[in-house]
Every structure is written in structure tokens, then in C-alpha cells.
C-alpha positions as CSV (number, residue, x, y, z in Angstrom):
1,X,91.7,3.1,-77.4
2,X,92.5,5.6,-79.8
3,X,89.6,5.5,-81.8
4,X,87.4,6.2,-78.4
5,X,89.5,9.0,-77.7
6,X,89.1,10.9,-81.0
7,X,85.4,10.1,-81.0
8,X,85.0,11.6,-77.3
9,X,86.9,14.8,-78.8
10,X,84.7,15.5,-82.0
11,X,81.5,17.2,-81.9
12,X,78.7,15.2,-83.4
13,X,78.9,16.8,-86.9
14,X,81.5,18.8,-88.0
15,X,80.1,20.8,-91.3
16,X,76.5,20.5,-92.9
17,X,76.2,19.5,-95.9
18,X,73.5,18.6,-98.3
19,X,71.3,15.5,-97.4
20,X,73.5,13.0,-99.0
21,X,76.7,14.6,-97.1
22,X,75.0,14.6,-93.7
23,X,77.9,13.1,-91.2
24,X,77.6,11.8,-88.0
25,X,80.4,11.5,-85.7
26,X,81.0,8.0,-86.0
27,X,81.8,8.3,-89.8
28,X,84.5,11.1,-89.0
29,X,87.5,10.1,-87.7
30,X,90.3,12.7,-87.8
31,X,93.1,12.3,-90.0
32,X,95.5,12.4,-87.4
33,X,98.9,11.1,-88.4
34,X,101.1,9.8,-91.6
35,X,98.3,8.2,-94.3
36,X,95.7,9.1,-91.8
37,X,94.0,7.1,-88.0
38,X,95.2,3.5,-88.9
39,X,98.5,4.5,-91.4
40,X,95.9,2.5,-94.2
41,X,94.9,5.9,-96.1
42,X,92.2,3.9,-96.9
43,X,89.0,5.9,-95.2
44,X,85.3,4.7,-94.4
45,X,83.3,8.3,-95.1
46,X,80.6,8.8,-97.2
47,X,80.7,8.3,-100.7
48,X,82.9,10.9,-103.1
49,X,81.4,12.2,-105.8
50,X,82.6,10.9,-109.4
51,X,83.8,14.3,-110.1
52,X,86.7,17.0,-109.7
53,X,84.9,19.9,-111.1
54,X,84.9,23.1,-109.0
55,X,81.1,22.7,-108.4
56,X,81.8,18.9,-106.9
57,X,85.1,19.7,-104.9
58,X,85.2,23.4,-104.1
59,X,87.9,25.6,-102.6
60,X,86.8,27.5,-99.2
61,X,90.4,28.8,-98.2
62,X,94.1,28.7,-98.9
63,X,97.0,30.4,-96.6
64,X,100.6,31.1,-98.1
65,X,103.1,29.7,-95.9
66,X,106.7,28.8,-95.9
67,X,107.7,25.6,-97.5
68,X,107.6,22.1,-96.1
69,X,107.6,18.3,-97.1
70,X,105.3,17.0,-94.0
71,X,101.8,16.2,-94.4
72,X,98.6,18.4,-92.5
73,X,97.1,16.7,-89.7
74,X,93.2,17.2,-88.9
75,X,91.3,18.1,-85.7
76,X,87.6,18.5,-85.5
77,X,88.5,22.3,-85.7
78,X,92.0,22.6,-86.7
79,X,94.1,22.1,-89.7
80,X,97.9,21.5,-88.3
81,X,100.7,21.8,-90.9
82,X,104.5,22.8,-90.3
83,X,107.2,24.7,-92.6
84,X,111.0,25.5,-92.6
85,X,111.1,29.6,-92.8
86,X,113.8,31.3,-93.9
87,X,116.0,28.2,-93.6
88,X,116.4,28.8,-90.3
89,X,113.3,28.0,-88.1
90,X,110.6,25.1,-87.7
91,X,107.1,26.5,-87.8
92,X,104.4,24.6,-86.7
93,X,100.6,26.6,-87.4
94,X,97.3,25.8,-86.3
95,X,94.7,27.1,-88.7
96,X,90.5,26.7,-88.2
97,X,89.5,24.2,-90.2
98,X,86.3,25.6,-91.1
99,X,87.4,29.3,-92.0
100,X,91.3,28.9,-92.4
101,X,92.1,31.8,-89.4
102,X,95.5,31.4,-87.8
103,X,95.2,30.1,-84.4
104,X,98.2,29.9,-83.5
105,X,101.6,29.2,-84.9
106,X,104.9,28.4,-82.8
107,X,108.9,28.5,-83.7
108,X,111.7,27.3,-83.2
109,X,115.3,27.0,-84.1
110,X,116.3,24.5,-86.9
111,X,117.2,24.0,-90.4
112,X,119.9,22.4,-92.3
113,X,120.9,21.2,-95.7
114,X,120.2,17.7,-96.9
115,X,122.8,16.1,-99.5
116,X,123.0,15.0,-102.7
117,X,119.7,14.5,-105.0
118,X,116.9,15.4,-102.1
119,X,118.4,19.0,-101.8
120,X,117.2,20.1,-105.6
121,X,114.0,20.2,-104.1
122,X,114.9,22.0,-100.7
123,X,115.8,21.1,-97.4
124,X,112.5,21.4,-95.8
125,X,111.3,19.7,-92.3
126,X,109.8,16.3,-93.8
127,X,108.3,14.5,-91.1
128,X,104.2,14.7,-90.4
129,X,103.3,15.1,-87.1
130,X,100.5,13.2,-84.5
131,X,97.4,14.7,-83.6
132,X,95.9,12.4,-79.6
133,X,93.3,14.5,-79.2
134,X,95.1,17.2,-77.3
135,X,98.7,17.0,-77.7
136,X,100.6,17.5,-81.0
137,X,103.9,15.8,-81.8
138,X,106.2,17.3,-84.3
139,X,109.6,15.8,-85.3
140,X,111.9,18.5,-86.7
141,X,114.5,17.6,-89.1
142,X,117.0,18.1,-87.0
143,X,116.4,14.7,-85.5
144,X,114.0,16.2,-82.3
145,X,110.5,15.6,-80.8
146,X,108.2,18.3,-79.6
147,X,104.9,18.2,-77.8
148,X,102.6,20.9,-78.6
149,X,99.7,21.8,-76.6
150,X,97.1,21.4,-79.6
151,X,94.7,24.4,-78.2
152,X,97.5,26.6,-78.1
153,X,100.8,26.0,-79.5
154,X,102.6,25.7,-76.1
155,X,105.6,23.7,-76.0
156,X,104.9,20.7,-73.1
157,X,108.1,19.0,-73.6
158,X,111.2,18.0,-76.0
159,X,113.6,15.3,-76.7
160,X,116.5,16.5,-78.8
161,X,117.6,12.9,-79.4
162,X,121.5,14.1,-80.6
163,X,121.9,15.4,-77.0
164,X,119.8,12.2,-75.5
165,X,121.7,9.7,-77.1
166,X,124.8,10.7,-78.5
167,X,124.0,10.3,-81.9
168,X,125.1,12.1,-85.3
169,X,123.0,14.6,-86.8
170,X,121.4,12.2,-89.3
171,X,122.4,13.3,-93.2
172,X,118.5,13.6,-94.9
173,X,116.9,14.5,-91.2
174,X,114.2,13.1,-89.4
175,X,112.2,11.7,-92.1
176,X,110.4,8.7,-90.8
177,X,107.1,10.3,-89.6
178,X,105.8,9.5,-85.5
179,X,103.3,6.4,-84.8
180,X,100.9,7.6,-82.1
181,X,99.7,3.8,-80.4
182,X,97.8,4.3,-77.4
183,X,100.2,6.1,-74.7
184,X,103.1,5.8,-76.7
185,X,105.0,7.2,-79.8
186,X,107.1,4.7,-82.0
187,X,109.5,7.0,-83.7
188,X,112.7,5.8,-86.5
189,X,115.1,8.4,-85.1
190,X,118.7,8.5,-83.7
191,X,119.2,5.7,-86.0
192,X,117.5,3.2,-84.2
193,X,113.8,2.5,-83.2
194,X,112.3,4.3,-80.1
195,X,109.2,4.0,-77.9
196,X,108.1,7.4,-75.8
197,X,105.8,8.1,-73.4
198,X,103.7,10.7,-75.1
199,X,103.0,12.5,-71.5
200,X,106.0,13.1,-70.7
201,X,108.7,12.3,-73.7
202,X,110.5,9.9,-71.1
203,X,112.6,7.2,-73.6
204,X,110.5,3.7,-72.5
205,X,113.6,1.6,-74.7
206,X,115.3,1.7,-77.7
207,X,116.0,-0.8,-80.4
208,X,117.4,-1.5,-84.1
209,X,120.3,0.5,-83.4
210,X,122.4,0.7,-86.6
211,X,125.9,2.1,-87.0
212,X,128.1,2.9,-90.0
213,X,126.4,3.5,-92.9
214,X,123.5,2.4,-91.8
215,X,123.1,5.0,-89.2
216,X,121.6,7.7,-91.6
217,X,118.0,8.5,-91.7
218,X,115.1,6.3,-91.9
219,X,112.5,6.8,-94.8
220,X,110.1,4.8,-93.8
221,X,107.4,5.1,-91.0
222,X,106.8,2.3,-88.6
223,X,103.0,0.9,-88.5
224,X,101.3,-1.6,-86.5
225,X,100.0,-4.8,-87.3
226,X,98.5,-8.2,-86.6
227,X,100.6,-11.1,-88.3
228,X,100.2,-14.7,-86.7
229,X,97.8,-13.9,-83.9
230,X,100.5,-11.5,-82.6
231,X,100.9,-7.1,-82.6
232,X,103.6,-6.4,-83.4
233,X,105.1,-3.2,-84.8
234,X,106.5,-3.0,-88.3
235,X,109.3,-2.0,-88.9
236,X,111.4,-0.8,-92.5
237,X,115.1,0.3,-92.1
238,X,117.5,1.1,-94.4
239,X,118.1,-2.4,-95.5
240,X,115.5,-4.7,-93.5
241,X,111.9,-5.0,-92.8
242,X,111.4,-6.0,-89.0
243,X,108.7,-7.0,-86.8
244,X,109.0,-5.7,-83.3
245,X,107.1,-6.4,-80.1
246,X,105.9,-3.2,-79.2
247,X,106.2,-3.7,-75.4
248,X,109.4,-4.6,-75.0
249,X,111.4,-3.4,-78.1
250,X,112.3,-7.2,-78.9
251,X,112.9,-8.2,-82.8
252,X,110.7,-10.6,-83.4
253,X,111.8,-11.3,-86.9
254,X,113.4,-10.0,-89.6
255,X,113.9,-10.1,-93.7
256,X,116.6,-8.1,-95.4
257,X,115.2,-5.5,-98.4
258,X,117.7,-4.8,-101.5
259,X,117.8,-1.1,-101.9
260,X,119.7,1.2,-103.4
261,X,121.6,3.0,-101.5
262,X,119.7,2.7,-98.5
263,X,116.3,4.0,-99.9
264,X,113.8,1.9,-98.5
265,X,111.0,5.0,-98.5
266,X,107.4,3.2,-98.6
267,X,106.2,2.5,-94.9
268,X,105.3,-1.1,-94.6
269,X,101.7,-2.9,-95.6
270,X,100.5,-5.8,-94.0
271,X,98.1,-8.2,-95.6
272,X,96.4,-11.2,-94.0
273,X,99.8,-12.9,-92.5
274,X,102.0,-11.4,-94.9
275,X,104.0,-7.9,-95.0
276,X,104.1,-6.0,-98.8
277,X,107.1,-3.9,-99.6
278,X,108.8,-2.3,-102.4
279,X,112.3,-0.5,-102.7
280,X,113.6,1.8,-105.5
281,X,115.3,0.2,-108.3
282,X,114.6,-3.2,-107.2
283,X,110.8,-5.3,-107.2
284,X,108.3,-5.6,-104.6
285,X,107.9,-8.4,-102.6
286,X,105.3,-9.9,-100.0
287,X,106.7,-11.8,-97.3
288,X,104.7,-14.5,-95.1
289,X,105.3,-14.2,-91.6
290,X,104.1,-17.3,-89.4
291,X,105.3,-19.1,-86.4
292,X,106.5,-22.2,-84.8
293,X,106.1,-23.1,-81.4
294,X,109.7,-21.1,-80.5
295,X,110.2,-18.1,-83.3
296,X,108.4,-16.0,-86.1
297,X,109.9,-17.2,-89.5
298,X,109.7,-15.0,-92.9
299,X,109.2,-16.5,-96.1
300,X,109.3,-14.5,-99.8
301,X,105.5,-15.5,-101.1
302,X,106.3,-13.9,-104.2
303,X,108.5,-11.0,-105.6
304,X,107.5,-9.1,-108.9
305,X,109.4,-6.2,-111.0
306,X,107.4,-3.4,-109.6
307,X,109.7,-0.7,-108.8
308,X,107.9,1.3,-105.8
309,X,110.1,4.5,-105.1
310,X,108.0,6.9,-102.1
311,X,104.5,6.2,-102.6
312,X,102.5,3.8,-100.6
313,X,100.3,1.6,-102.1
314,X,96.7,1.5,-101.0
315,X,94.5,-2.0,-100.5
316,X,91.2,-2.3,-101.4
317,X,90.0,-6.3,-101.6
318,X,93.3,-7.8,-102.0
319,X,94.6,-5.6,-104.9
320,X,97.3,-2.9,-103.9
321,X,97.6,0.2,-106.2
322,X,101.1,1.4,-106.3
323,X,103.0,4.7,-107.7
324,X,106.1,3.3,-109.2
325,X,109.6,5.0,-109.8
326,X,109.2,5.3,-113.7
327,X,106.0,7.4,-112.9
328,X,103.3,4.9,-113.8
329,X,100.2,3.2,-111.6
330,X,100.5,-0.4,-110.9
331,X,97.7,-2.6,-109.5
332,X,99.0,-5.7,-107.9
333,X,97.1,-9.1,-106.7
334,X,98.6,-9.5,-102.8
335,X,97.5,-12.9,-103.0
336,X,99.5,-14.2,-106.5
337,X,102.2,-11.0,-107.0
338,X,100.4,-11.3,-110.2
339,X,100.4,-7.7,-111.7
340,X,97.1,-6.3,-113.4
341,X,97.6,-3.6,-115.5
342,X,100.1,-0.3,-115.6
343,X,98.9,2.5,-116.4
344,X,100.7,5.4,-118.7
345,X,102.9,8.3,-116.7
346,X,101.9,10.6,-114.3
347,X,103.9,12.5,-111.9
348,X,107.9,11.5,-109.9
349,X,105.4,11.1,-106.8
350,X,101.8,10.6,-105.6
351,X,100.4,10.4,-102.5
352,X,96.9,7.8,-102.3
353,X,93.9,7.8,-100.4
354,X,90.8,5.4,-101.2
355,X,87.1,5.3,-100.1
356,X,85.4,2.6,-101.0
357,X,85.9,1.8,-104.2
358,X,87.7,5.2,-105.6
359,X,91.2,6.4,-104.9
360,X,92.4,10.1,-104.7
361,X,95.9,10.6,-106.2
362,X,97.5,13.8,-105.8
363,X,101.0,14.1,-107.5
364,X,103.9,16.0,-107.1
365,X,102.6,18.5,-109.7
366,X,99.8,19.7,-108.3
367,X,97.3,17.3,-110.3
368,X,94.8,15.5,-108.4
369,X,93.3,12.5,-110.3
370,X,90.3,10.7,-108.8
371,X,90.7,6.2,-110.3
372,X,88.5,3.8,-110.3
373,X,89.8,0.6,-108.4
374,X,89.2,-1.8,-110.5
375,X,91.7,-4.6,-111.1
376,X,91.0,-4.9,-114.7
377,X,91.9,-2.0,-116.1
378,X,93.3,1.2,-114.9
379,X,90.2,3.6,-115.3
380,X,90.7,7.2,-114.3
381,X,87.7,8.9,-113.5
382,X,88.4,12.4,-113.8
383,X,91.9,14.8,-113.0
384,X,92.4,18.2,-112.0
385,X,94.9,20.8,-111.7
386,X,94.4,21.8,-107.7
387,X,97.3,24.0,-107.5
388,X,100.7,25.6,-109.2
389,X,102.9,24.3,-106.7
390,X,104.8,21.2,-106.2
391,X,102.7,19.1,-103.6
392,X,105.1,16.9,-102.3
393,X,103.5,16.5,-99.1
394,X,100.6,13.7,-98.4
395,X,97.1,14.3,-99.3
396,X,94.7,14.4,-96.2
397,X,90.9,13.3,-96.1
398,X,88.2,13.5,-92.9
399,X,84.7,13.9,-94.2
400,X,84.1,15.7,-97.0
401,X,87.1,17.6,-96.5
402,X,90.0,17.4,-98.0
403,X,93.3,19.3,-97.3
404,X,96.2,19.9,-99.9
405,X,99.5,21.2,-99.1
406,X,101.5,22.7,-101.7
407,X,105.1,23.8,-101.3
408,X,104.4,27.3,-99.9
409,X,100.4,27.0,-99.2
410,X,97.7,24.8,-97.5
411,X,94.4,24.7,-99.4
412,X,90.8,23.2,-97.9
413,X,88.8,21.8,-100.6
414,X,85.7,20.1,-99.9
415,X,83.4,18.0,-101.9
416,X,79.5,19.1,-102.1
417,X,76.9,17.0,-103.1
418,X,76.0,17.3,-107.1
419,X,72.5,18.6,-107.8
């Protein structure tokens, strides 16, 4: 349903290109939401180039803005990003996609400071927002939910969830970035797991609700998924990885995660009838999920020492590539937990995209490094610095374009066919 609704909203083709970069609608979906229409970050456009020079992937426009942690989100026209200004107020700006004019840009009140380790690098609104077509959703740190009129900024509604539900102001924020699934949002907020109606904001139920220590902010971002012939939403807390029925809010199953302290941060990937995770300081894991005639059970299929930290893997042909927490790439066989090669260092973070049979890594550095996947061998391609900021927020790709934002810009890059 989704994917008919963003296809009746784009025009046929969005930029021209040369011959070989000629896009018709149907090979342009939007990147919408967190890692992009089905939470994969794995994309079915038109072959990238197997370079990162400026003649390949060229800069049309960059806009300063205030600094933020939350990923942009694409229209057919727009470029939507958010910022914390003056650590007082959310901002939330609409820019053209094609030209990088300010549309429109809306504000409101909120800002506070995150503890320990997370505030050396600024207490910035972290969640990325959901595009439908019209409507945008934007989660501001201060554990609410606001619908934006996409065309113009206006607010349509709000759900300040402290007020809702009577629930502390969560220590790190509203991290765990919205799931936009058909009329409904899925959000990890007022520690617990809520379903929305996206018209109207009006709570449909609520469920995983933690208390104690266990009540402080969600890292991860809930995706959906088919595991034993049933849909079922995914689900990773603080200290368990859940599979949830999406209609009723009922847990279907669950498997506890080690963590430390609490820092599950990579959202969820399923694979055939099995779930892969990964938690800082610990190993990554794939767990079977199958069913008897009464119940869902979980089993550990296998468990290796990869230590994933914030970065979520990609999949391409039943190998994941993984950023771990000591800085290096991992490949990973879903199928045997058998792991293929590490690579040397690269930056504390990076966020991954793939296309085929390449993968975009941007780092926390501002380096950009375009990989081969190939199970073999880690084989980077080429690398480039794409901006002097840190670029802690996740890379997006739709088309040819691709959009970077850095701590106190948004660039548009876009590839162009080689001569």
C-alpha cells in the first residue's frame, strides 16, 4: 500500500540525466523514513558509477543549518531534514530538492541535555522523521510526535506522550526513529511500544511497557517483517529483541539481548526465518524464529564475536556487512555466523546503503567510501572526503541523488554518468 501511494505521488521522472541515468518512476522510490522505504537501505536504482571523483558524484547545493543527529527524508521535490537551534528549539525545514531553496521551515519549543558519553557530541534532536506522501512525522527529543503538513510546514496534530501517558522525560530522548506501515506509525517512545493513527495521532494501543531502569530511551527502530508465514513487527529494547503482532500490540515472542548498559542501538534485520542482531561490547547473534501449533519459539542459530555498536548492517545474498565498535567492516555469512574478512579502521560510526552489488559508507568523519560486496575480501572501491563536518546522521539515496547531512549543513550530491 505504501509503495502505491509514493508511486501515485512522484512525477514520472524526477531529474534528467545522461542516457544511462534515464529514470522512470517505477525505479524511484523516495527515501522516506530511517535506512530508507522498506528500513533495508538496500535500494533497486540504477547502477552507481565505480567512482567518487567530483566529475562522477557532483555537488549541486549545500545550506548551513543548525545541528542535528536525525537523518534527511526525500520527496519527489523536497529534501526534509530537522535541527536543534540555539538549544532551545526543534526545527524542521523543507528544502527543493532540485535547487536547495527553503520552502518552508517550522519551530517549536524543545531541547534538553542528554547525560553522560552521548552529550560530548551535543544534545541534538536524534530521531529521523516519516515522509506518506503528504504528511510529515517528526519525533522531537523531548519524547513528542508532530504531524507536518509536507507542502507547507503546518502543524496537523501532536502527541506530547509525557502529558499522554504519564511518563518520565526519557534521559537520551526520543531516539528510536518512527515506522510509517500503512495507516499507522509504530513508534519506541514513553518507554513502551506504541501504534498511532497517522490521521489523527489517536494512541490505537500500547505495549512493552518497561519500568525502572529500563524505562529510558530506546535506540533502536522497530521494522517489519515476515518470520514463519506471519507479519509481525520487530521489535529491539533495551535488553530484548521482540516480535509483535502489529494489530493488536500482542508479544508474540521474545529473546533477551546482553548489552551494556542498555545499548542495544542497531534496529533489527530479519533473514529468511531468522532475526540478526548485534549489541555493543558483546557478539552478534541470529536467532530462528519458527512455530508450533500454539506459540512462536526463538532459538540462537549461531552467535559470533562481532561487536556491532550503531551501524546497521546491510544484506546483499546472504552476507551482512557490519560497522563494528572498534571501527572496522565486518562481512558475516547469515546462514553459518561464519565471519569473512575484517577490514582495517575507519571511522566510530558509519551509516550503509547498497545497490546491487556496491555499498555507500559514509562515516562519522565526513568520508564517504564506496565497497565492493564481495564476501571474499574487503575491496574498497574508491573514498572521499564529502565534507568537514562530523556526519553523524544517516546517509540517504533515491535516484541518482544522494543527500548528506553534516552537523551544521545538508549537502545534495548527485552521481552523473562518466563520459
Amino acid at each position: 500500500m505504501l509503495q502505491n501511494v509514493l508511486r501515485r505521488s512522484f512525477p514520472a521522472v524526477l531529474i534528467v540525466f545522461a542516457q544511462s541515468f534515464a529514470l522512470a518512476q517505477d525505479d524511484l522510490p523516495a527515501w522516506n523514513q530511517w535506512r530508507g522505504p522498506d528500513r533495508s537501505a538496500v535500494i533497486n536504482g540504477p547502477a552507481w558509477p565505480r567512482s567518487l571523483n567530483e566529475e562522477t558524484l557532483n555537488r549541486s547545493w549545500r545550506v548551513e543549518l543548525p545541528p542535528s543527529y536525525s537523518g534527511p527524508v526525500l520527496s519527489d521535490r523536497a529534501v526534509f531534514v530537522t535541527g536543534t537551534e540555539n538549544k532551545e528549539n526543534e526545527v524542521v525545514y523543507a528544502f527543493d530538492r532540485k535547487t536547495g531553496e527553503e520552502l518552508w521551515r517550522t519551530e517549536w519549543a524543545g531541547a534538553m541535555s542528554v547525560p553522560f558519553f552521548a552529550a560530548a557530541n551535543g544534545s541534538w534532536i536524534r530521531a529521523t522523521p516519516v515522509y506518506d506522501g503528504s504528511s510529515l512525522y517528526v519525533a522531537g527529543i523531548r519524547d513528542v510526535l508532530v504531524s507536518l503538513n509536507a507542502e507547507t510546514g503546518e502543524e496537523q496534530w501532536r502527541v506530547d506522550f509525557m502529558k499522554e501517558l504519564g511518563t518520565p522525560l526519557p534521559q537520551f530522548g526520543f531516539a528510536s526513529s518512527p515506522l510509517l506501515d500503512g495507516h499507522f506509525l509504530y513508534v519506541q517512545a514513553a518507554a513502551s511500544l506504541i501504534k498511532l493513527d497517522k490521521e489523527t495521532g489517536k494512541i490505537v494501543w500500547r505495549a512493552l511497557k518497561e519500568e525502572g531502569d529500563l524505562s529510558d530511551s530506546a535506540f533502536s527502530s522497530p521494522t517489519m517483517a515476515t518470520l514463519s508465514g506471519k507479519r509481525q513487527l520487530l521489535v529491539q529494547t533495551r535488553q530484548r529483541l521482540v516480535g509483535v503482532d502489529p494489530e493488536t500490540g500482542e508479544v508474540l515472542w521474545e529473546q533477551k539481548v546482553p548489552s551494556f548498559r542498555g545499548m542495544n542501538i542497531l534496529t533489527p534485520v530479519p533473514f529468511e526465518d531468522g532475526v540478526f542482531t548485534s549489541s555493543y561490547q558483546n557478539k552478534s547473534w541470529l536467532y530462528k524464529i519458527s512455530k508450533t501449533e500454539d506459540r512462536f519459539v526463538t532459538k540462537e542459530e549461531w552467535s559470533n564475536n562481532a561487536q556491532g555498536y550503531m551501524s546497521t548492517p546491510v544484506v546483499i545474498d546472504g552476507f551482512a556487512y557490519l560497522h563494528l565498535q572498534n571501527q572496522r567492516l565486518t562481512c558475516i555469512d547469515l546462514r553459518t555466523g561464519e565471519r569473512k574478512w575484517t577490514s582495517e579502521p575507519y571511522g566510530k560510526y558509519c551509516s550503509l546503503v547498497a545497490n546491487k552489488d556496491l555499498i555507500l559508507a559514509l562515516d562519522e568523519r565526513g568520508i564517504l567510501l564506496l565497497i565492493q560486496a564481495n564476501p571474499n575480501e574487503f575491496e574498497l572501491i574508491d573514498e572521499r572526503t564529502v565534507s568537514d563536518q562530523e556526519t553523524w546522521a544517516h546517509l540517504a539515496v533515491s535516484g541518482a541523488d544522494l543527500v548528506v547531512r553534516e552537523l551544521n549543513a545538508v549537502s545534495m550530491f548527485q552521481w552523473e554518468a562518466e563520459n
